[in-house]
TIMI-2910 file (N, C-alpha, C, CB; in pm, 1 decimal, decimal comma, always signed):
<rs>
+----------+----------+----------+----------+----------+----------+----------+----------+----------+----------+----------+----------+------+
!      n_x !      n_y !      n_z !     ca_x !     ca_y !     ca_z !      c_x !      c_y !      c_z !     cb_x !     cb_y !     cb_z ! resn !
+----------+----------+----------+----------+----------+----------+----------+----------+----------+----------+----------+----------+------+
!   +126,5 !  +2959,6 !   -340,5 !   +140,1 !  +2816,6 !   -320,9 !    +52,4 !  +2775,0 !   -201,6 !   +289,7 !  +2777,4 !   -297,9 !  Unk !
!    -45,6 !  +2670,8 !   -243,1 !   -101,5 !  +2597,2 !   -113,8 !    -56,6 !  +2533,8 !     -4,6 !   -158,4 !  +2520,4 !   -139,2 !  Unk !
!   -124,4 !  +2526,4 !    +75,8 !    -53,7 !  +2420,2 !   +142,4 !   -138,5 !  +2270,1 !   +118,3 !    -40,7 !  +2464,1 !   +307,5 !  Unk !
!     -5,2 !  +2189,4 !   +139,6 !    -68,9 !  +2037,3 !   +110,6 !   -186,2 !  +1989,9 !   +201,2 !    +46,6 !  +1923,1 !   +131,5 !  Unk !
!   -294,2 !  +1936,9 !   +173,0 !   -416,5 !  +1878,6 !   +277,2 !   -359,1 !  +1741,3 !   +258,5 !   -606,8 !  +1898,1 !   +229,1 !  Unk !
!   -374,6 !  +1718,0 !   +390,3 !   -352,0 !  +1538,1 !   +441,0 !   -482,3 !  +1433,9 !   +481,6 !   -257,0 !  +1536,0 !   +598,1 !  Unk !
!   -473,9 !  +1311,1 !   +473,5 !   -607,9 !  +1279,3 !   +493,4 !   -609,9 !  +1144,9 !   +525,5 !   -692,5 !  +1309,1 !   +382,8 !  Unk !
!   -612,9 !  +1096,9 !   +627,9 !   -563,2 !   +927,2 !   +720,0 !   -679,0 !   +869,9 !   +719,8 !   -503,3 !   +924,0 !   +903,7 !  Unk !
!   -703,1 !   +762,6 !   +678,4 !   -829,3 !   +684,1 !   +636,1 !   -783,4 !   +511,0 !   +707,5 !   -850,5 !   +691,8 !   +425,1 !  Unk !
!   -889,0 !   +485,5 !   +761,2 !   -877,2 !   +373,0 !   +873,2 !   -976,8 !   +276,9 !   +779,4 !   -941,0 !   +419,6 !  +1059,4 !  Unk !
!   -954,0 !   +135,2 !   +762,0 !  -1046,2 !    +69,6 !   +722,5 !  -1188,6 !    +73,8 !   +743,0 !  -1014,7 !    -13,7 !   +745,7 !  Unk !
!  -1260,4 !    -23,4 !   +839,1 !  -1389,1 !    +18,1 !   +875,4 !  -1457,5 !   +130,5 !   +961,6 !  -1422,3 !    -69,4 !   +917,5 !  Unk !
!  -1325,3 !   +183,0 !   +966,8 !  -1375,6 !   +293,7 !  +1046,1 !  -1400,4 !   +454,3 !   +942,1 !  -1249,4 !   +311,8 !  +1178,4 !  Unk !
!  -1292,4 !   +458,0 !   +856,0 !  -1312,5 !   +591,3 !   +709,5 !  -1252,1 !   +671,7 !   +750,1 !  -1456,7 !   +670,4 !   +660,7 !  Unk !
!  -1247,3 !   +825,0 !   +742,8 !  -1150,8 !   +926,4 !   +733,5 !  -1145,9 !   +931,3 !   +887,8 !  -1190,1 !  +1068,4 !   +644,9 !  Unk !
!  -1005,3 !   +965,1 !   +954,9 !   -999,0 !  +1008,0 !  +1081,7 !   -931,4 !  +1133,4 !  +1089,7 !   -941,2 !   +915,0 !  +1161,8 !  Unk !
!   -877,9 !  +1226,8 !   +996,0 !   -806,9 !  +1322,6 !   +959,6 !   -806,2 !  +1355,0 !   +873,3 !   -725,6 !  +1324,0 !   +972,6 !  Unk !
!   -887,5 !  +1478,5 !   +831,1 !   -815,8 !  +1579,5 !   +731,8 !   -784,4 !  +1718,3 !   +740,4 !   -877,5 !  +1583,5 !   +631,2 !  Unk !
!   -684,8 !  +1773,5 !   +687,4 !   -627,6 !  +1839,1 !   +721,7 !   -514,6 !  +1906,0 !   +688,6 !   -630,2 !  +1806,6 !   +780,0 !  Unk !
!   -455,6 !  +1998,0 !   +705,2 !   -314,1 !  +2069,3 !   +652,0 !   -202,3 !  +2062,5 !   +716,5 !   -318,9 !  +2201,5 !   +638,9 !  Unk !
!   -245,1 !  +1959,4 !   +818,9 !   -117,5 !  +1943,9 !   +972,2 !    -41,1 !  +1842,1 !   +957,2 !   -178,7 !  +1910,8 !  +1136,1 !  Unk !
!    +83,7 !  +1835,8 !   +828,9 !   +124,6 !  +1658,9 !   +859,1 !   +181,9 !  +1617,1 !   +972,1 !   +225,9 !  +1597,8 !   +766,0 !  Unk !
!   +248,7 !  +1674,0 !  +1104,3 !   +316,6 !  +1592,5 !  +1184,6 !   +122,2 !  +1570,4 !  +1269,7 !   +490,4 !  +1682,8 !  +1285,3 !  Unk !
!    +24,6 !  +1630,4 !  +1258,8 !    -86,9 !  +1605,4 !  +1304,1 !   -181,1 !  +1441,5 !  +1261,9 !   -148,8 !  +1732,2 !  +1259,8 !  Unk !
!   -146,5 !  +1477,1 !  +1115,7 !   -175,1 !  +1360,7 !  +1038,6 !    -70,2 !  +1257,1 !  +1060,1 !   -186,9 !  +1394,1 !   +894,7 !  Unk !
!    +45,1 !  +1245,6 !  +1080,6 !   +150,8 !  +1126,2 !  +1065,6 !   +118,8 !  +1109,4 !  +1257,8 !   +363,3 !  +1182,9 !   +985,8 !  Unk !
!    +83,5 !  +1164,7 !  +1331,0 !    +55,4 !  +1105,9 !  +1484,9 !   -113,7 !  +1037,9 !  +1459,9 !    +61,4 !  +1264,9 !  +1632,6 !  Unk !
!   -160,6 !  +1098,9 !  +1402,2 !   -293,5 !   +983,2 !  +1361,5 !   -268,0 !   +849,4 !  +1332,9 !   -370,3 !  +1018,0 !  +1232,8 !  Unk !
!   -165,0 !   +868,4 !  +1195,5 !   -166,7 !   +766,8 !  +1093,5 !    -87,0 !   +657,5 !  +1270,0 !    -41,3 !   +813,8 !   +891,9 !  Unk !
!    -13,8 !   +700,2 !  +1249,7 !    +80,7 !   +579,2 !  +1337,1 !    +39,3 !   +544,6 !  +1492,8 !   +249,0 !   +636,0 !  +1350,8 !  Unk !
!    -86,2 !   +590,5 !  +1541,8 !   -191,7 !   +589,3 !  +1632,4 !   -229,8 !   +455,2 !  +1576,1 !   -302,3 !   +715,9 !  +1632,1 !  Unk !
!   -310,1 !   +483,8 !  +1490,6 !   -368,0 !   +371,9 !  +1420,1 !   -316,8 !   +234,7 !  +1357,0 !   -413,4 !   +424,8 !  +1334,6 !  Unk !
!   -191,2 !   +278,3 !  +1317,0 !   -143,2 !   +135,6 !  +1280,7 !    -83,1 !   +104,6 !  +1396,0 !    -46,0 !   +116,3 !  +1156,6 !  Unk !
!    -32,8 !   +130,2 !  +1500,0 !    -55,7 !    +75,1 !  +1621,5 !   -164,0 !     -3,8 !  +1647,0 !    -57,9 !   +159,7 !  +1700,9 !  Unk !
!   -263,7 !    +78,1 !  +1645,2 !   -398,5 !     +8,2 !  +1732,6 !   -448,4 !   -144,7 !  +1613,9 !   -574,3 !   +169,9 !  +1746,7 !  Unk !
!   -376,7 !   -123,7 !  +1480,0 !   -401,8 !   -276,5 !  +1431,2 !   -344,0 !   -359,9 !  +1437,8 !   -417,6 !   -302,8 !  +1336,3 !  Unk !
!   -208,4 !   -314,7 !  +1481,8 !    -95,5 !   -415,6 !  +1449,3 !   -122,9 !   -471,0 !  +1625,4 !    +97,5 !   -332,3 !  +1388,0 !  Unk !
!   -201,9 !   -403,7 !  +1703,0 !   -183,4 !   -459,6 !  +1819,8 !   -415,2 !   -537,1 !  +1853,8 !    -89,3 !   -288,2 !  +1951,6 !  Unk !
!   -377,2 !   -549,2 !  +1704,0 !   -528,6 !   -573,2 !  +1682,2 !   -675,0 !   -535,8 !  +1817,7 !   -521,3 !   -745,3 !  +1650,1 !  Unk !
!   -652,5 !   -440,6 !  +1819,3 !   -739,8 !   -353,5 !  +1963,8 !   -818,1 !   -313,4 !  +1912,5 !   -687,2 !   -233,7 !  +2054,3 !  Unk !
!   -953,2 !   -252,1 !  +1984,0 !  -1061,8 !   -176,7 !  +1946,6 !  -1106,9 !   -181,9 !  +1809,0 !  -1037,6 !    -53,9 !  +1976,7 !  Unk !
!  -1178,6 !   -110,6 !  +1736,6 !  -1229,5 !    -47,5 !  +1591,4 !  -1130,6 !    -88,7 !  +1495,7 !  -1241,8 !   +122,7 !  +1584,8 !  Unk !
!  -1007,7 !    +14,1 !  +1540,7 !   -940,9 !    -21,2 !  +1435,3 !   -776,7 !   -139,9 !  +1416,5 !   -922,7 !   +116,4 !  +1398,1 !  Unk !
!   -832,8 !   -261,8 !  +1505,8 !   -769,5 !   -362,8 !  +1501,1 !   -768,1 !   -419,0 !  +1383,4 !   -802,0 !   -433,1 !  +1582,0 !  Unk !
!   -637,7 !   -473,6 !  +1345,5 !   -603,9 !   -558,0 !  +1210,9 !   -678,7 !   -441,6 !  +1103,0 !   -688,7 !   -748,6 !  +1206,5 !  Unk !
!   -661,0 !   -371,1 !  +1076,5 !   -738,3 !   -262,3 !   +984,0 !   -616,5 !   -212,0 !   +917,8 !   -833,1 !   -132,4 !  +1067,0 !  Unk !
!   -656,9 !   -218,2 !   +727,0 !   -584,3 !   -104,9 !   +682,8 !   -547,5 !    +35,9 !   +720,1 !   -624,0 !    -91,4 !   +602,1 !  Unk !
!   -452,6 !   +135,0 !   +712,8 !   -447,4 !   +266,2 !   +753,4 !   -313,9 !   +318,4 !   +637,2 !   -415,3 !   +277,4 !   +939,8 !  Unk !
!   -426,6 !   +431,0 !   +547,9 !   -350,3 !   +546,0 !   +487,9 !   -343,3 !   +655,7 !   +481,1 !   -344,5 !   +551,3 !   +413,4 !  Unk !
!   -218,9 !   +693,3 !   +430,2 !   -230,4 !   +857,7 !   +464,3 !   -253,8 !   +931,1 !   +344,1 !    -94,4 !   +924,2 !   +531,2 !  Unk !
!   -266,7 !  +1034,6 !   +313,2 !   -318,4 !  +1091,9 !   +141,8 !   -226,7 !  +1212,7 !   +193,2 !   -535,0 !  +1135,1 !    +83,6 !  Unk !
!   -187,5 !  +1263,7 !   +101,0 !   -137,3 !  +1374,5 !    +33,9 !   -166,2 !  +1418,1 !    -81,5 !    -35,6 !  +1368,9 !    +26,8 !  Unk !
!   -273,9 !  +1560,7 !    -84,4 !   -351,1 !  +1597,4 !   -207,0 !   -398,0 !  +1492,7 !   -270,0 !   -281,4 !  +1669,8 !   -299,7 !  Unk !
!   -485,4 !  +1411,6 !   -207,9 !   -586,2 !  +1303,4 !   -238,6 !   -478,0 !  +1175,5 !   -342,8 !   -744,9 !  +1391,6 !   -343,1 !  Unk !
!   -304,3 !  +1182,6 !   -277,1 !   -219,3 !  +1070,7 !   -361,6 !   -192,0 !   +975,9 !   -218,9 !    -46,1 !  +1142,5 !   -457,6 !  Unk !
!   -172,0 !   +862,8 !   -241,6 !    -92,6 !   +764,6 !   -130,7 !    +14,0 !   +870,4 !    -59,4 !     +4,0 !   +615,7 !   -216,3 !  Unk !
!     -3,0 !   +891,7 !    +53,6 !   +156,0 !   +877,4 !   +115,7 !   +243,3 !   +803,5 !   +159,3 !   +176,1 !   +918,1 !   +188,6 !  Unk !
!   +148,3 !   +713,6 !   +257,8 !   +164,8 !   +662,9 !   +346,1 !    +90,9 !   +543,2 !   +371,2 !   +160,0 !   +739,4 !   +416,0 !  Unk !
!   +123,2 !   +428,2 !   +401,1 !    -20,8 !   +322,8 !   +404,3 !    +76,7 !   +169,1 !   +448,0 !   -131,3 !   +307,6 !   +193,4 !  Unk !
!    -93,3 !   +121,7 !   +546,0 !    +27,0 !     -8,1 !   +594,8 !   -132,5 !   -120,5 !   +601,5 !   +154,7 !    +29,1 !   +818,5 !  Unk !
!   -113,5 !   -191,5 !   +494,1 !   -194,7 !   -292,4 !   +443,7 !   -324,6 !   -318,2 !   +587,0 !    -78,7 !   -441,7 !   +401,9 !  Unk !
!   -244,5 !   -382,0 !   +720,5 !   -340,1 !   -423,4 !   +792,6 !   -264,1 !   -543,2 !   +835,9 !   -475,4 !   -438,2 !   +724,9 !  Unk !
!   -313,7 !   -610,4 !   +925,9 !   -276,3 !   -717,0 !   +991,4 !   -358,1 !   -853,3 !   +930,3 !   -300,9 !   -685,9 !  +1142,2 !  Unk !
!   -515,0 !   -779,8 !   +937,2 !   -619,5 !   -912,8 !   +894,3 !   -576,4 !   -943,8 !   +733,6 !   -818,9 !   -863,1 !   +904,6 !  Unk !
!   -555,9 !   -875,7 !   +658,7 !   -498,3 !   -856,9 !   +520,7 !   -381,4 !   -935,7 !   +507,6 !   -463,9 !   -713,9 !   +488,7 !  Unk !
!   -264,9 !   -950,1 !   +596,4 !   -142,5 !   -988,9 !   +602,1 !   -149,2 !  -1121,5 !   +612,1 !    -71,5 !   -931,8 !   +696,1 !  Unk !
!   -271,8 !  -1176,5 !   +716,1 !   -228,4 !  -1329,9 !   +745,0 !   -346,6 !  -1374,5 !   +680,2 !   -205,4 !  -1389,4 !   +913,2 !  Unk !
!   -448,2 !  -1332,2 !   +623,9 !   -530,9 !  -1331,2 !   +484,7 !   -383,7 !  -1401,3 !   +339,0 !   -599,7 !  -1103,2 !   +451,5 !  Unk !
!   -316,4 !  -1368,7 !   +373,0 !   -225,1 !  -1415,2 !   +241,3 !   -172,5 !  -1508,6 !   +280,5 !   -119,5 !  -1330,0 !   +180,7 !  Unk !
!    -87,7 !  -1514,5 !   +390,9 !     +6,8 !  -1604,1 !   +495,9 !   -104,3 !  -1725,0 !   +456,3 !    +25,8 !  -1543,5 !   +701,5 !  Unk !
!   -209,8 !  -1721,8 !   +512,9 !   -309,9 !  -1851,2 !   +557,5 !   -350,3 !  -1933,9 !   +411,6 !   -476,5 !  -1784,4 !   +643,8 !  Unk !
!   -325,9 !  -1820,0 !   +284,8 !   -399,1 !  -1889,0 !   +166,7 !   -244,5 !  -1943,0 !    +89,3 !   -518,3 !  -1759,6 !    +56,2 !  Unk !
!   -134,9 !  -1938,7 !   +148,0 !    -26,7 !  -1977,6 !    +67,9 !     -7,4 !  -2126,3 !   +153,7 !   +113,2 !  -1856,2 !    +65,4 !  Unk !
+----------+----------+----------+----------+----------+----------+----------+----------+----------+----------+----------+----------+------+
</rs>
């Protein structure tokens, strides 16, 4: 049996982790949706997901995305 590869992907920024480490990968992932939800640096207001064997794990739309809907309703 393998082990699972993980893989945290930042909007404009692209893969920031891959890897076989999930508590490695889940301190990425939630690094990052920090740094959008507090719209900072690179990866401000930015999508961020996590993959498991190249499936969704994990994923949190974005901020710019969020009020992208808010603003058109």
């Amino acid at each position: 049996m393998t082990k699972p590869e993980y893989t945290v992907v930042v909007g404009n920024i692209g893969t920031v982790y891959d890897g076989p480490h999930i508590n490695e990968a889940l301190r990425i992932y939630n690094t990052y949706v920090d740094t959008s939800v507090r719209s900072v640096g690179r990866g401000g207001g930015e999508s961020v997901t996590m993959f498991r064997d190249g499936e969704p794990y994990k994923e949190f739309l974005g901020v710019i995305e969020v009020r992208d809907i808010m603003e058109a309703e």
